[in-house]
C-alpha positions as CSV (number, residue, x, y, z in Angstrom):
1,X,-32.8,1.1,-17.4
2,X,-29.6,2.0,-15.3
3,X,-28.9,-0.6,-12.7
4,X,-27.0,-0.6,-9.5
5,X,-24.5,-3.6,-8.4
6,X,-24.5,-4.9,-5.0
7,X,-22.2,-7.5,-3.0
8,X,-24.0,-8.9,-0.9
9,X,-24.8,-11.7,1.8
10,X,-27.6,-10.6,3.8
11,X,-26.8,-13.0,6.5
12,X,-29.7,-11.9,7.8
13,X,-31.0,-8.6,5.8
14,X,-31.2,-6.4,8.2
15,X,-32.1,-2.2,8.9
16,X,-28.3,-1.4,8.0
17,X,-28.3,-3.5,4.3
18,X,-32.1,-1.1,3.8
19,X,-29.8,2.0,4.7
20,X,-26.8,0.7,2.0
21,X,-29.9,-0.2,-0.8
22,X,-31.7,3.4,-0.4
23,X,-28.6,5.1,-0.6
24,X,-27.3,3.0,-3.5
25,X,-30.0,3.8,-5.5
26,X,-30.2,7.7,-4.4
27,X,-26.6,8.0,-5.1
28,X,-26.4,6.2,-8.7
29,X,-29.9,7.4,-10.1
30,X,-30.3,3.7,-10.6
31,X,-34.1,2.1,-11.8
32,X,-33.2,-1.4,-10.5
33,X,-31.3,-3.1,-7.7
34,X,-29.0,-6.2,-8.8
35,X,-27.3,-7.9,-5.7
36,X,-24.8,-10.3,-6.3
37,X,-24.9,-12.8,-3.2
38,X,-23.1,-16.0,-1.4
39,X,-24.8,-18.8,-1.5
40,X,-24.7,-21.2,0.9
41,X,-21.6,-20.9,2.4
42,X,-20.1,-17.1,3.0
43,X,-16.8,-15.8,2.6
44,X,-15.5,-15.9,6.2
45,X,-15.7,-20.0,5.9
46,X,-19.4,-20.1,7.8
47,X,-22.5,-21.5,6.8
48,X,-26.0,-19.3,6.0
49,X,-27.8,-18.6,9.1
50,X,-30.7,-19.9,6.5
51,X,-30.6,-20.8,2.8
52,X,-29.9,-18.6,0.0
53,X,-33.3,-19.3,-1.3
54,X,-34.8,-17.7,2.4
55,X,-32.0,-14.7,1.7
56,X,-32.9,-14.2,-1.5
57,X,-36.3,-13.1,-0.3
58,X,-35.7,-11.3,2.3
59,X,-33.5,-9.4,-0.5
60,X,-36.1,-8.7,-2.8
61,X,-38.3,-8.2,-0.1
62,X,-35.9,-5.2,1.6
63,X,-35.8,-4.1,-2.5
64,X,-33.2,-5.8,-4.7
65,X,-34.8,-6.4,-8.2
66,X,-32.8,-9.1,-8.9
67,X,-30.6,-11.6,-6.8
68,X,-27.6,-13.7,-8.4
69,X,-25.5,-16.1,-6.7
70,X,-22.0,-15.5,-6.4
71,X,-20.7,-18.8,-7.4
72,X,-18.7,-21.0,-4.3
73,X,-15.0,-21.0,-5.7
74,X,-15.5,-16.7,-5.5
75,X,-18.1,-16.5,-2.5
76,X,-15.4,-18.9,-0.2
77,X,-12.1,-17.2,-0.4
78,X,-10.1,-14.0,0.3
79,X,-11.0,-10.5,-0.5
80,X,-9.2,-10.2,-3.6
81,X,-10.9,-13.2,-5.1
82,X,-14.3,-13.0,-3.7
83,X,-14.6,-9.1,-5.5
84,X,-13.2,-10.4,-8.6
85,X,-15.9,-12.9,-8.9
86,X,-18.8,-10.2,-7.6
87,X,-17.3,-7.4,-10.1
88,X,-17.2,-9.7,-12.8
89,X,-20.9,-10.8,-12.4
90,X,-22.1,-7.6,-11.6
91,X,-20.4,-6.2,-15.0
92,X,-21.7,-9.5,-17.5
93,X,-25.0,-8.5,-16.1
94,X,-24.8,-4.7,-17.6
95,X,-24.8,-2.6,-13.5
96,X,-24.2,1.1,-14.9
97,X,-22.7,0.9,-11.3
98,X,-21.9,-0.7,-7.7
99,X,-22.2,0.7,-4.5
100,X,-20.4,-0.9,-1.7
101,X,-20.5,0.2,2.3
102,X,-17.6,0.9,3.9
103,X,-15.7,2.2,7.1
104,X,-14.4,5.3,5.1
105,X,-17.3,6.2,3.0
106,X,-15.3,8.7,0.6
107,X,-14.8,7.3,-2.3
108,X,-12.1,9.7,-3.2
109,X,-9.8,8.2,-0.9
110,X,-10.2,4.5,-2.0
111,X,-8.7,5.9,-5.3
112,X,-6.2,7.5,-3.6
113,X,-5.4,4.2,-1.6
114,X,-5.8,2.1,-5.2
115,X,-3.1,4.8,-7.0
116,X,-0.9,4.2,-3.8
117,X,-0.8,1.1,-3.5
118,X,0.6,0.7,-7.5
119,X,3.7,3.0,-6.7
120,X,4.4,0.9,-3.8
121,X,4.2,-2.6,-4.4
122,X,7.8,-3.1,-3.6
123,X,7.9,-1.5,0.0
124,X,4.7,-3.0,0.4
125,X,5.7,-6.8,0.1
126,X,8.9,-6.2,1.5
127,X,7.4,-5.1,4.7
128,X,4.8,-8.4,4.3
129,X,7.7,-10.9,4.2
130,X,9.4,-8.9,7.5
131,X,6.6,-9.4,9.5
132,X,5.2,-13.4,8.0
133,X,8.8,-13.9,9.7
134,X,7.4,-13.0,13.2
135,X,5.0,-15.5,13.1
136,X,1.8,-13.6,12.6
137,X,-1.0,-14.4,10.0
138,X,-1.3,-13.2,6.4
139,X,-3.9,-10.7,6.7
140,X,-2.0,-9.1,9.8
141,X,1.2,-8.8,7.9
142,X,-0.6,-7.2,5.4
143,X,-2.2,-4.6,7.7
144,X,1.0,-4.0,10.0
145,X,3.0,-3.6,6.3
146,X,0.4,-1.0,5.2
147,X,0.4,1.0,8.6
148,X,4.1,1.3,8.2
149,X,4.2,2.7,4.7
150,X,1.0,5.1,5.0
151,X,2.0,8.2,5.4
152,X,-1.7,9.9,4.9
153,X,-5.2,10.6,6.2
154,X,-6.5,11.0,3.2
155,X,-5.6,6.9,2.4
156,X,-8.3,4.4,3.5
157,X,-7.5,1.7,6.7
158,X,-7.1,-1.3,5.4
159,X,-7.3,-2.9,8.8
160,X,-10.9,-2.8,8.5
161,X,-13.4,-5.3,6.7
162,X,-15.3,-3.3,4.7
163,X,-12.9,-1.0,3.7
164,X,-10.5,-3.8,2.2
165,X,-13.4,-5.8,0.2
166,X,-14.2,-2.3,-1.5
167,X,-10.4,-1.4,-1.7
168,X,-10.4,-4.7,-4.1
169,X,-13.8,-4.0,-5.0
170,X,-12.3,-0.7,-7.0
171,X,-9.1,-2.9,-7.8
172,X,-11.3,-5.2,-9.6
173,X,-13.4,-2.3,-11.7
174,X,-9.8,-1.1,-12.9
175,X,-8.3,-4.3,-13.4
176,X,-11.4,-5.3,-15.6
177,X,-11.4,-2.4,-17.7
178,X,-15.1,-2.2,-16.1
179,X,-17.4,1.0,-17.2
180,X,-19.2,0.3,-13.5
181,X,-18.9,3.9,-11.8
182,X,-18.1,3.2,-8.2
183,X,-19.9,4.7,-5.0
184,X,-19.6,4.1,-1.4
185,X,-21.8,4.6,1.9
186,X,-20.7,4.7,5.2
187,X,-21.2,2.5,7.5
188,X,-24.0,3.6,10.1
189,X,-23.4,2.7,14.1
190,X,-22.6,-0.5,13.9
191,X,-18.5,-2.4,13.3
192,X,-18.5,-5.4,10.8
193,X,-17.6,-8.1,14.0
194,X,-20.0,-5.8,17.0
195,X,-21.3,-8.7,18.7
196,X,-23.8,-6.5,21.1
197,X,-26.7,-4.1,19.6
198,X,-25.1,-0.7,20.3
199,X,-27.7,1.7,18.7
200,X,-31.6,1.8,18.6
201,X,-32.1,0.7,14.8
202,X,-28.7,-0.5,13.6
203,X,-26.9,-3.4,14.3
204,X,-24.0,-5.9,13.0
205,X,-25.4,-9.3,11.2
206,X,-22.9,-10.8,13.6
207,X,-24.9,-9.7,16.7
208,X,-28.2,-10.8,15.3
209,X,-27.0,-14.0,14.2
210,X,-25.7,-14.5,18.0
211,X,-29.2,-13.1,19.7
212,X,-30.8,-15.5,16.9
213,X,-28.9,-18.3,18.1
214,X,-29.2,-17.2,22.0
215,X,-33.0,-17.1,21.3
216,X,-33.3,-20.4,20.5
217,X,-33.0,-21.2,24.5
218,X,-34.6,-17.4,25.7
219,X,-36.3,-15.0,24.4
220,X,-34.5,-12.4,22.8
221,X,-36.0,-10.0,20.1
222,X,-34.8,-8.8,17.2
223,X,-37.7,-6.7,15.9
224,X,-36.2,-3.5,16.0
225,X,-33.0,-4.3,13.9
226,X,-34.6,-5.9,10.9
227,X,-37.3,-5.4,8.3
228,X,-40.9,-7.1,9.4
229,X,-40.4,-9.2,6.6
230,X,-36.8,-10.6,7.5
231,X,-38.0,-11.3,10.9
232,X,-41.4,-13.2,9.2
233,X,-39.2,-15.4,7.2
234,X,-35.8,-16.3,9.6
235,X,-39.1,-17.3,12.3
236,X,-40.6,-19.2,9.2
237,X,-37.2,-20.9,7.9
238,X,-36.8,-22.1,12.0
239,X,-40.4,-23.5,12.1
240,X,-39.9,-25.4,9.3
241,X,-36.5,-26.9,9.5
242,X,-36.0,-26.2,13.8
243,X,-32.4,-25.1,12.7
244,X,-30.8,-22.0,12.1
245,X,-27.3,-22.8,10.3
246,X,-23.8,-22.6,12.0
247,X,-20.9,-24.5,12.5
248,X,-21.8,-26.3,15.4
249,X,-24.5,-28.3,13.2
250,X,-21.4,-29.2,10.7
251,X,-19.4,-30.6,13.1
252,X,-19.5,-34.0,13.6
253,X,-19.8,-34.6,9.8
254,X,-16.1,-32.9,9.8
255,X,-15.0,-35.0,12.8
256,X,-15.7,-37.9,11.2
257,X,-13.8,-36.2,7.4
258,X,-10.8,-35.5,9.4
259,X,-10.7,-39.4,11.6
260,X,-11.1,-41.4,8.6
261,X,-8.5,-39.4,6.2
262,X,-4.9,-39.9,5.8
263,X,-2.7,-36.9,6.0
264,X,-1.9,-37.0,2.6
265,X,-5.6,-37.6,1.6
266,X,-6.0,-33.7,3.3
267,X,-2.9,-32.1,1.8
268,X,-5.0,-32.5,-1.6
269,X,-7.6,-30.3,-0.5
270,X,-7.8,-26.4,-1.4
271,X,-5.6,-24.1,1.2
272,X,-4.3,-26.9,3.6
273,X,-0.7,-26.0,3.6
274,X,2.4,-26.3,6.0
275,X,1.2,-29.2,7.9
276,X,-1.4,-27.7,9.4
277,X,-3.7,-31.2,8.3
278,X,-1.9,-33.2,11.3
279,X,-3.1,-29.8,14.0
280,X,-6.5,-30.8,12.4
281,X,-6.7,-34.0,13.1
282,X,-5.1,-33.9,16.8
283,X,-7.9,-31.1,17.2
284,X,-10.4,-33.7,16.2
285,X,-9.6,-36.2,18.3
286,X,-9.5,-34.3,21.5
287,X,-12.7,-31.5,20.8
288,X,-16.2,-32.3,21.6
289,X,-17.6,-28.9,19.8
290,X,-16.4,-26.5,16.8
291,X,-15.7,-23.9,19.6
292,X,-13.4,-26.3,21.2
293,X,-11.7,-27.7,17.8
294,X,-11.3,-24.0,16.4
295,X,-9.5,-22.8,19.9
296,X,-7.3,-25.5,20.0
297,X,-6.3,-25.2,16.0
298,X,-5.8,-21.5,15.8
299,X,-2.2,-20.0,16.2
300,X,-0.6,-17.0,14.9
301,X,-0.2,-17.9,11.8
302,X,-3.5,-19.3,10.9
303,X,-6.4,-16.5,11.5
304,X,-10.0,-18.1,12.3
305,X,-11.4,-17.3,9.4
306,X,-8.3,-19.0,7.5
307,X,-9.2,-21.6,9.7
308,X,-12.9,-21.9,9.0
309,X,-12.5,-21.9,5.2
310,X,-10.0,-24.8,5.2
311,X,-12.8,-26.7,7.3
312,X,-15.4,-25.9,4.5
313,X,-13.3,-27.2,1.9
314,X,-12.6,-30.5,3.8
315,X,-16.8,-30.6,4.4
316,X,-17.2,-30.1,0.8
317,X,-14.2,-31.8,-0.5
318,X,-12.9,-29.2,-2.7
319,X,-9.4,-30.3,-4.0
320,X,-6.6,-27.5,-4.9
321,X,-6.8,-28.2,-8.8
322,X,-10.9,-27.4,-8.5
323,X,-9.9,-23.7,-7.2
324,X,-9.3,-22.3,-10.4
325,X,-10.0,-18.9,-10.2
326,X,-10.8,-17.7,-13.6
327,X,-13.7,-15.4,-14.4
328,X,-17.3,-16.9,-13.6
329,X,-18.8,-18.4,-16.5
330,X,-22.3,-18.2,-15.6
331,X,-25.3,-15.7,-13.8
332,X,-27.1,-17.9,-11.3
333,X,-30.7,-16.4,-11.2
334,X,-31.7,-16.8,-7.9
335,X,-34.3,-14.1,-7.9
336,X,-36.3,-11.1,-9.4
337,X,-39.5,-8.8,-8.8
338,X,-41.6,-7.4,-12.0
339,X,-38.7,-4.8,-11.8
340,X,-35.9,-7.1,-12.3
341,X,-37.8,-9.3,-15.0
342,X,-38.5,-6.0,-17.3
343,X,-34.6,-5.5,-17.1
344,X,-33.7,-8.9,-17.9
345,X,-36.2,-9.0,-20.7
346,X,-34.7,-5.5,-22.2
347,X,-30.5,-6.8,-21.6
348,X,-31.1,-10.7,-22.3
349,X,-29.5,-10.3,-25.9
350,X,-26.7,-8.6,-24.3
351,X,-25.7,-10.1,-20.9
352,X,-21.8,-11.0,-21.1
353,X,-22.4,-14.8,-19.3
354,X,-25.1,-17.0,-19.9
355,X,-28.2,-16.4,-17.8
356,X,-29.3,-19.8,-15.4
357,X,-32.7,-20.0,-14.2
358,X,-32.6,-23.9,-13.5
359,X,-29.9,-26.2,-13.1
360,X,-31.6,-28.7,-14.6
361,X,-31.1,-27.3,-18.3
362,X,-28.0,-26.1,-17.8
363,X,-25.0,-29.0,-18.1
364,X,-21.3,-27.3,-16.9
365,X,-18.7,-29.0,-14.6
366,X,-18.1,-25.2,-13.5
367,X,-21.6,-25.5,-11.4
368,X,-20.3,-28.5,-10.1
369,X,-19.1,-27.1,-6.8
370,X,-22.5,-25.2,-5.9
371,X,-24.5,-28.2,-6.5
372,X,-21.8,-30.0,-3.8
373,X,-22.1,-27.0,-1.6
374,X,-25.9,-27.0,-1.8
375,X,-25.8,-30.9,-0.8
376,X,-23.5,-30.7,2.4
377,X,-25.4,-27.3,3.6
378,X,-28.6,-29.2,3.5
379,X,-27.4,-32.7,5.6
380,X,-27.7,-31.1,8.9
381,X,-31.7,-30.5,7.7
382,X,-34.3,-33.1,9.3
383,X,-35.6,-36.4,7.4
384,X,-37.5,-35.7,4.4
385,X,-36.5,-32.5,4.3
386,X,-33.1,-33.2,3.6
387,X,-33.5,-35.3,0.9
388,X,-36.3,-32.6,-0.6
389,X,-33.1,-30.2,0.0
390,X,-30.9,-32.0,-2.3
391,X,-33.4,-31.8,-5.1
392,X,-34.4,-28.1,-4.9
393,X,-30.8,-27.8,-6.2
394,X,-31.8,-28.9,-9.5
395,X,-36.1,-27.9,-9.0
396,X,-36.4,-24.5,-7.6
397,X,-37.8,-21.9,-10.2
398,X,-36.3,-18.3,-9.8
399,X,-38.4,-17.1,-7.0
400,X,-40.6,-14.2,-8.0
401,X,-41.8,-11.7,-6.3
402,X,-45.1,-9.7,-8.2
C-alpha cells in the first residue's frame, strides 16, 4: 500500500487542509493518508484551539488514515527543527511520499532554492550577521539576507510561511537520505496569517480561530469554511469543556511562573537568552492580559512567535539540556480508520521507531515532555474534567474510526 506523508496541525481542519489531502493523494497515487500532527501545543508557541484528541478526528474525519503526534521538543520550535522531526516520522513510518502546501506550488523551484542555498552558505550568513547588527529579529535577517543574494524567479520566497517549512521540509528528505518523493500544492485564496475570510469556501485557520473566539460573545458562523464534521465537533469540544484554547486562558498560570522565579531560575529554561528573562518579568508585573504582556515584551529583536514559544517553555518548564534535538524515538498513534489499521497491520514488522498506542505500556523519559505538555494544556479545563484530562494522557485508546 503506497502512503502519503502529511505535516500537519489542523488547528481547526478546515475546507483548504480537504483541498491539500485530495490533491495529496491525486498527486502521489497514494492508498492511505498518514498526517504527522502537533499536539497540544503548535509550532508558533500557541496552544490547540481544542485537543489533539478533537483534531485528530476531525482529521480522519476530513480523510487521514492515520494520525501521529509530532512529539513537543519537534512540534514547538523553528522551522528547521519542527520538519526534521515530521520528515523523520513520516519516513520510520514507510510514506512512499509527502506532500506539503505552499506559497509557490512548483516543486521544481524548491530544488532549485535547496541547490542554491548549498553554493551559497557563505554570502548567505554573512549577509545574516550584517543585518542581526541592525537590531532586527532572526527570522528577518534571514529573509532580508536571502532577498539580497536571490538573483532569480525561478527560486522560491522564503519570506513566506509555507514556503520556508517546505524549503526545510525538502532539506530534511535530502539530509536523511529519505526515499520520500516530494510534492507540493499551492495554496488556494487564503495567506497563512489572513485574519478576515477573503473568498467564499477558503479561509486561513487564523481567521477561523479569531471568528471562533469572536463567536463566543456573537454570532459568527463558520459553516461555509469547514467540513460539517469539524464544525460538529469544535461546537461539541466547547459544550463540553465552555473553552476554546488560547493564550489568554494560560495567562495567569504564567504570571504567577514568572513572579515567583529568580532570574537565574529562567535563564535555565530552553531559548531564554540575552536577558530578555528580566523584560519578562517587568512585563508581568505591569500587564493584566497576554495581549498586554506580549506588546510590551516584543522588540526588534525578539519576533512574537520567538516570544510565545519562550512563554510555553516557562508554562511547561522545559529546561535547555531537555531540548535535545536528536531524531524522534517513537510513533505516537493517535489515530486510524480501517484504512490506516490494514496499513499498519501489513508495515508493523517494518516500521523504523517503535509504534505507541498507549502510554501506559510504554516507559521512555523521551515521552516525558508530551505527558508535561498534555498536563499544563489541560489546567485551564473546568473541575473534574481537568483532573479526567490528566489521565487520558496515559488512558485514551487510539481513536478509531470504522
Amino acid at each position: 500500500m503506497k502512503a502519503v506523508g502529511l505535516v500537519v496541525e489542523y488547528n481547526p481542519f478546515h475546507n483548504g487542509h480537504a483541498h491539500h489531502l485530495a490533491a495529496a493523494k491525486e498527486q502521489s497515487g497514494a492508498e492511505v493518508v498518514i498526517a504527522v500532527m502537533s499536539g497540544n501545543f503548535l509550532q508558533r508557541g500557541e496552544p490547540a484551539i481544542v485537543s489533539k484528541w478533537q483534531r485528530t478526528k476531525m482529521a480522519l474525519h476530513g480523510g487521514v488514515d492515520i494520525v501521529l503526534e509530532l512529539p513537543y521538543i519537534f512540534a514547538t520550535q523553528k522551522a528547521e527543527t519542527f520538519s526534521d522531526g515530521a520528515v523523520s516520522i513520516l519516513d520510520a513510518i514507510g510514506c512512499n511520499s509527502l506532500c506539503f502546501g505552499s506559497e509557490n506550488g512548483d516543486i521544481s523551484n524548491f530544488y532549485k532554492t535547496v541547490a542554491f542555498m548549498e553554493n551559497s552558505q557563505e554570502s548567505y550568513q554573512a549577509n545574516i550577521r550584517k543585518y542581526i547588527k541592525t537590531g532586527v529579529s532572526y527570522p528577518k535577517a534571514q529573509s532580508l539576507s536571502f532577498a539580497e543574494i536571490n538573483q532569480s524567479e525561478e527560486l522560491v520566497d522564503l519570506s513566506k510561511p509555507n514556503n520556508i517549512l517546505g524549503y526545510h521540509y525538502l532539506k530534511a528528505i535530502i539530509c536523511q537520505k529519505s526515499l520520500m518523493r516530494p510534492f507540493t500544492v499551492k495554496r488556494k485564496n487564503a495567506d497563512y496569517h489572513d485574519e478576515h475570510f477573503s473568498s467564499e469556501r477558503i479561509a486561513s485557520a487564523t481567521s477561523i480561530r479569531k471568528a471562533l473566539f469572536s463567536s463566543v460573545q456573537q454570532e459568527v458562523s463558520i459553516d461555509r469554511f469547514v467540513p460539517a464534521q469539524t464544525n460538529y465537533l469544535l461546537t461539541d469540544y466547547f459544550k463540553k469543556y465552555g473553552i476554546f484554547h488560547q493564550w489568554e486562558n494560560y495567562y495567569p498560570y504564567l504570571q504567577f511562573l514568572l513572579l515567583q522565579s529568580k532570574p537565574n531560575e529562567l535563564r535555565e529554561i530552553y531559548e531564554v537568552e540575552e536577558g530578555i528573562e528580566n523584560r519578562l518579568i517587568k512585563a508581568a508585573l505591569s500587564s493584566n492580559c497576554f495581549q498586554e504582556f506580549m506588546e510590551t515584551v516584543k522588540t526588534k529583536r525578539y519576533t512574537w512567535t520567538r516570544i510565545q514559544r519562550i512563554c510555553l517553555h516557562i508554562l511547561t518548564n522545559t529546561k535547555k539540556s531537555q531540548m535535545i534535538f536528536e531524531k524522534p524515538t517513537y510513533l505516537r498513534l493517535l489515530g486510524m480508520t480501517e484504512n490506516g489499521k490494514r496499513y499498519l497491520n501489513k508495515m508493523k514488522a517494518h516500521l523504523g521507531l517503535p509504534l505507541v498506542s498507549k502510554l501506559s505500556s510504554y516507559k521512555h523519559e523521551d515521552i516525558s515532555p508530551d505527558i508535561k505538555a498534555a498536563r499544563v494544556y489541560s489546567c485551564v479545563l473546568p473541575g473534574d474534567m481537568r483532573v479526567k484530562s490528566f489521565n487520558q494522557e496515559y488512558k485514551q485508546p487510539p481513536i478509531f474510526l470504522k
